[in-house]
DRENBA-250091 format. One record per residue (C-alpha): residue number from 1; residue in one letter; x, y, z. Coordinates in steps of 0.05 Angstrom, whole numbers, m for minus. Example, Ala and Ser with C-alpha at 12.3 -4.5 7.8 and 13.67 -1.06 7.14 Angstrom:
! residues 2
   num   residu        u        v        w
     1        a      246      m90      156
     2        s      273      m21      143
END
This chain:
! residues 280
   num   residu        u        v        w
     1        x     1832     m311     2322
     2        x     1887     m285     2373
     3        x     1906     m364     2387
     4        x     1921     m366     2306
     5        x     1962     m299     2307
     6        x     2002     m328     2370
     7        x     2011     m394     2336
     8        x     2036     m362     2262
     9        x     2079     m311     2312
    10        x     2118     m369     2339
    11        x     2123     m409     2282
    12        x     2162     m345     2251
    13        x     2209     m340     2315
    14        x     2227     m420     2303
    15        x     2237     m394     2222
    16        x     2278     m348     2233
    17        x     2315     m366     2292
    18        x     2324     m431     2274
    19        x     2288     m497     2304
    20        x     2318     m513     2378
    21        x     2354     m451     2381
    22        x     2303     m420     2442
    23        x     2315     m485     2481
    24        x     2391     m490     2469
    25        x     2435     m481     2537
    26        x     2497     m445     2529
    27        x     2537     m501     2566
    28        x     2506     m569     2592
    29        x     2482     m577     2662
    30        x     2553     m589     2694
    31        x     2583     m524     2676
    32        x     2613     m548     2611
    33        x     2623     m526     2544
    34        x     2644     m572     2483
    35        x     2672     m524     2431
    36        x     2630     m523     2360
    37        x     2650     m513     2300
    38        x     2652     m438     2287
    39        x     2656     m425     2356
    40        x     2723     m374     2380
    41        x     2741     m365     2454
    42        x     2709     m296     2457
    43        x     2649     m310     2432
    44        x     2641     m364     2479
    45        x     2655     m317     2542
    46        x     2602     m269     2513
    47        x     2548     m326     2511
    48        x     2565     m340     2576
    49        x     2567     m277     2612
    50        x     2643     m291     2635
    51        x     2708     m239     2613
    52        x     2754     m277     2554
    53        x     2812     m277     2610
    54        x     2765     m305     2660
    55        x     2748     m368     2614
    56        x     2824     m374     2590
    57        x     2850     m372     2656
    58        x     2802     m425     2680
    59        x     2821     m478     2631
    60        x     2893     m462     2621
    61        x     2886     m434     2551
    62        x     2951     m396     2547
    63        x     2928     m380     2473
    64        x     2855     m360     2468
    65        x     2865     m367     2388
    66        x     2876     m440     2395
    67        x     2807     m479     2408
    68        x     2789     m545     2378
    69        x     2723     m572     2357
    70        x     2698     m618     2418
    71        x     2742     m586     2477
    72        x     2706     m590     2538
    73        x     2714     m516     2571
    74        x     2694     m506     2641
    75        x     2651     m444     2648
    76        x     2671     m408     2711
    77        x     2620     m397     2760
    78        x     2566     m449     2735
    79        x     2548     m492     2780
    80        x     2584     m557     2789
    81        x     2637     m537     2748
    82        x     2699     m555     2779
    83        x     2675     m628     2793
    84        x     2655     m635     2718
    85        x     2721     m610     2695
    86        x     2752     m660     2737
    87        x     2703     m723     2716
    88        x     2735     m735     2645
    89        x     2813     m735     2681
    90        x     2796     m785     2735
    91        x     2760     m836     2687
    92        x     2825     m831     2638
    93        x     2882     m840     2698
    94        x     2855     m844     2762
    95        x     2891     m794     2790
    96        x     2865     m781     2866
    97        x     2882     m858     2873
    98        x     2948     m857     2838
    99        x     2970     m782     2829
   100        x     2984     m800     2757
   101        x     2946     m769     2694
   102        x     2954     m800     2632
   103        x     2962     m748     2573
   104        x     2904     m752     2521
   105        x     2902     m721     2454
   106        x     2894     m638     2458
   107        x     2919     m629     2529
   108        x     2967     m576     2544
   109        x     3007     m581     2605
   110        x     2978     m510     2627
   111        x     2910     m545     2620
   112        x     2928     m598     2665
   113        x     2961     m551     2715
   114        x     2900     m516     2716
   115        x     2845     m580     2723
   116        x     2883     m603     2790
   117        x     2897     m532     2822
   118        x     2971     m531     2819
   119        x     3032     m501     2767
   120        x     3061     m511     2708
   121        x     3135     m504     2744
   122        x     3109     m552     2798
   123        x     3093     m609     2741
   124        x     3163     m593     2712
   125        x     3189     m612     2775
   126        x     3155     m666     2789
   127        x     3160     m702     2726
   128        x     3226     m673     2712
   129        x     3203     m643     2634
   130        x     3270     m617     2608
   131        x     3219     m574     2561
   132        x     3140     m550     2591
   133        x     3121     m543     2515
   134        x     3126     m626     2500
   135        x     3073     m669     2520
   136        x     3066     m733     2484
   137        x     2992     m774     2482
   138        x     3005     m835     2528
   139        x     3052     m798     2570
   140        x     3045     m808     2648
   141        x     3048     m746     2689
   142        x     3051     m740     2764
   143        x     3003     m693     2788
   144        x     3013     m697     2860
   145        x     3069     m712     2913
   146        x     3135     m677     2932
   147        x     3168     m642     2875
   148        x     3239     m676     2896
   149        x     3215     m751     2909
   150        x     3226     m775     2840
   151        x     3294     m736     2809
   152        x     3293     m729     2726
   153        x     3348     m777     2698
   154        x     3394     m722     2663
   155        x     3393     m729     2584
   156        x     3457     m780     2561
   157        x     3512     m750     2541
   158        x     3529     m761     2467
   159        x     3581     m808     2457
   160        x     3624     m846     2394
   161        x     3579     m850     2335
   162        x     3546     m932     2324
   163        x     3588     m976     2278
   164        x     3548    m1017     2254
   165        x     3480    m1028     2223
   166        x     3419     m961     2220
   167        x     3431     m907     2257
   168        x     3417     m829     2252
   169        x     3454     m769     2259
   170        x     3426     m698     2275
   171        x     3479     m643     2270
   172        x     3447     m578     2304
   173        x     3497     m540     2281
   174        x     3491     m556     2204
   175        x     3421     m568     2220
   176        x     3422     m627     2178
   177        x     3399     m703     2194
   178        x     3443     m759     2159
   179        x     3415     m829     2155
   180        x     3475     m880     2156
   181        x     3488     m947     2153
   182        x     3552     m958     2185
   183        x     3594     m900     2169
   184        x     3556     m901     2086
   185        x     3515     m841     2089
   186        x     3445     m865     2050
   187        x     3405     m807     2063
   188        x     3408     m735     2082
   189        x     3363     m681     2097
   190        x     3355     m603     2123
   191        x     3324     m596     2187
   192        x     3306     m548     2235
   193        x     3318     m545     2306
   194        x     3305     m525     2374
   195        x     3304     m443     2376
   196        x     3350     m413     2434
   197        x     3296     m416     2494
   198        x     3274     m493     2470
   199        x     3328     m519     2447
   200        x     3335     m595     2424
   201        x     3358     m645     2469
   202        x     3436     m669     2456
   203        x     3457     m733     2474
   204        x     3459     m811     2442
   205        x     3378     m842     2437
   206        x     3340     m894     2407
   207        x     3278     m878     2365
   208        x     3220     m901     2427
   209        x     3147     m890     2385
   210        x     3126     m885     2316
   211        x     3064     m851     2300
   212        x     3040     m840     2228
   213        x     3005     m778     2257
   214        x     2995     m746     2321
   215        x     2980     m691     2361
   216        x     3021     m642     2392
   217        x     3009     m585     2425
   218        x     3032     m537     2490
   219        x     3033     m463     2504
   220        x     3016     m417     2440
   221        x     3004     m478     2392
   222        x     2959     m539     2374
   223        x     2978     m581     2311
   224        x     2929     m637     2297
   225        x     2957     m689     2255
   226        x     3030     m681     2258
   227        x     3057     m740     2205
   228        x     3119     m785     2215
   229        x     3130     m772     2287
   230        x     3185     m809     2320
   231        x     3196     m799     2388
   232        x     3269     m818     2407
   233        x     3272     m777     2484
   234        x     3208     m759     2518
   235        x     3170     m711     2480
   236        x     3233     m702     2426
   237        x     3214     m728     2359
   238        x     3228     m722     2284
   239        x     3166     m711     2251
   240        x     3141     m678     2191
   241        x     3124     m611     2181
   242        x     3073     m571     2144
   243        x     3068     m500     2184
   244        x     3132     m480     2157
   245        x     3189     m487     2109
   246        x     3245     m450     2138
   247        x     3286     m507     2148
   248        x     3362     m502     2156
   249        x     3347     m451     2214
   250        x     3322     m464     2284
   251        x     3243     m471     2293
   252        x     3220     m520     2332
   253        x     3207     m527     2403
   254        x     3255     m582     2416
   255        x     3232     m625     2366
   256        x     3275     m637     2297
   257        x     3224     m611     2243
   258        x     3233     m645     2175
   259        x     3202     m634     2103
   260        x     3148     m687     2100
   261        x     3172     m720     2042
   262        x     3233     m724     2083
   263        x     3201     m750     2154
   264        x     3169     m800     2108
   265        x     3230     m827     2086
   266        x     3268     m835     2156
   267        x     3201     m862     2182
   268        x     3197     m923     2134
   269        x     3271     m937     2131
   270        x     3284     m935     2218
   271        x     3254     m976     2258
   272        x     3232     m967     2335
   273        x     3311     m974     2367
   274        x     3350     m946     2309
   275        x     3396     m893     2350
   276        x     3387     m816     2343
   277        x     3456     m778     2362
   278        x     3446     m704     2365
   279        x     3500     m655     2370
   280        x     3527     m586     2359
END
């Protein structure tokens, strides 16, 4: 009879608990976490017996708001959990070999900094980043090495306007983007900017990537699927926008935030090397 109690007794534990739940581990066997749906930062650190601060700092969260579904987060003081943070970044780049990480889709430069023991300013210096808030996916960043070896090429200077054939004006100060062809003006557009601490690159470009969607994210904010992105200097783009709709005013960090609509037009009508001139 007390074998039957026990039995009933945990079948009502697995009922109410929920099937699996008893046996689940709070982080795998490496020290690592990959973030669930409905999971938040904090509540993570309170599984895991670790402060919020403690688990942000390890994993270079400068925003403990902004967690994605299948993030791998290194739980601090779990065993083997430095060399399993480090496992996903050598298969993707090779860096102890090369000193070279290739940027993959939700990595924040303050997550890198933090996976290979060094600083945000150092990997500014060494890859010369005119702005710490632009990564791009596909980017390669030096993650080792003297910060002076390599110096940044300075941003070209913006000179006479094309004469001929597509090209694309961005006036910072009107905070407008014309498309022309030749000096015919075909298309026009409000914008916003680069705010006063990340401002937008000036100079003559050429449109690099296009990307019907992306990624982008850095300090304080993670946008998945970022439509009409066209990179035209580093991690400077025109893309769409659907966070705000202040445009006409600075808001960006660098990049030239469009209405969607908008983007979608400039993406389909420039190809990759159409030039970009910003200017004041």
């Amino acid at each position: 009879m007390s074998m039957r109690i026990l039995r009933i007794a945990i079948l009502l534990v697995i009922f109410v608990i929920g099937p699996g739940a008893a046996l689940a581990a709070p982080h795998d066997a490496s020290g690592v976490y990959v973030v669930k749906r409905g999971d938040t930062l904090a509540s993570i650190a309170a599984r895991n017996g670790v402060s919020l601060g403690r688990l942000a700092s390890a994993n270079g969260i400068a925003n403990v708001n902004l967690i994605y579904v299948g993030q791998r987060l290194v739980i601090p003081g779990k065993s083997g959990a430095a060399v399993a943070a480090a496992k996903p970044a050598a298969k993707a780049a090779a860096p102890a070999a090369t000193g070279v990480y290739v940027v993959r889709r939700g990595d924040t430069l303050g997550a890198i900094a933090a996976r290979y023991g060094t600083s945000i300013s150092r990997l500014v210096a060494l890859n010369g980043l005119a702005n710490p808030n632009h990564i791009y996916v596909g980017q390669r960043l030096r993650v080792s090495g003297k910060a002076g070896a390599a110096a940044p090429k300075p941003a070209p200077k913006a000179g006479p306007a094309p004469t001929g054939g597509k090209w694309i004006d961005v006036n910072l100060s009107r905070q407008r983007l014309t498309a022309y062809v030749g000096n015919t003006p075909v298309f026009s557009a409000a914008i916003s900017g680069g705010l006063p601490r990340t401002p937008t690159v000036v100079g003559r470009f050429r449109i690099q990537t296009k990307l019907r969607s992306t990624t982008m994210s850095g300090p304080g904010y993670y946008l998945p699927n970022v439509p009409y992105t066209m990179y035209f200097y580093r991690g400077y783009a025109i893309h769409g926008t659907y966070w705000h709709n202040n445009f006409g005013r600075p808001m960006s960090h660098g990049c030239v935030n469009m209405r969607t609509a908008d983007a979608g037009w400039v993406y389909k009508w420039a190809p990759v090397g159409t030039p970009v001139v910003t200017h004041w």
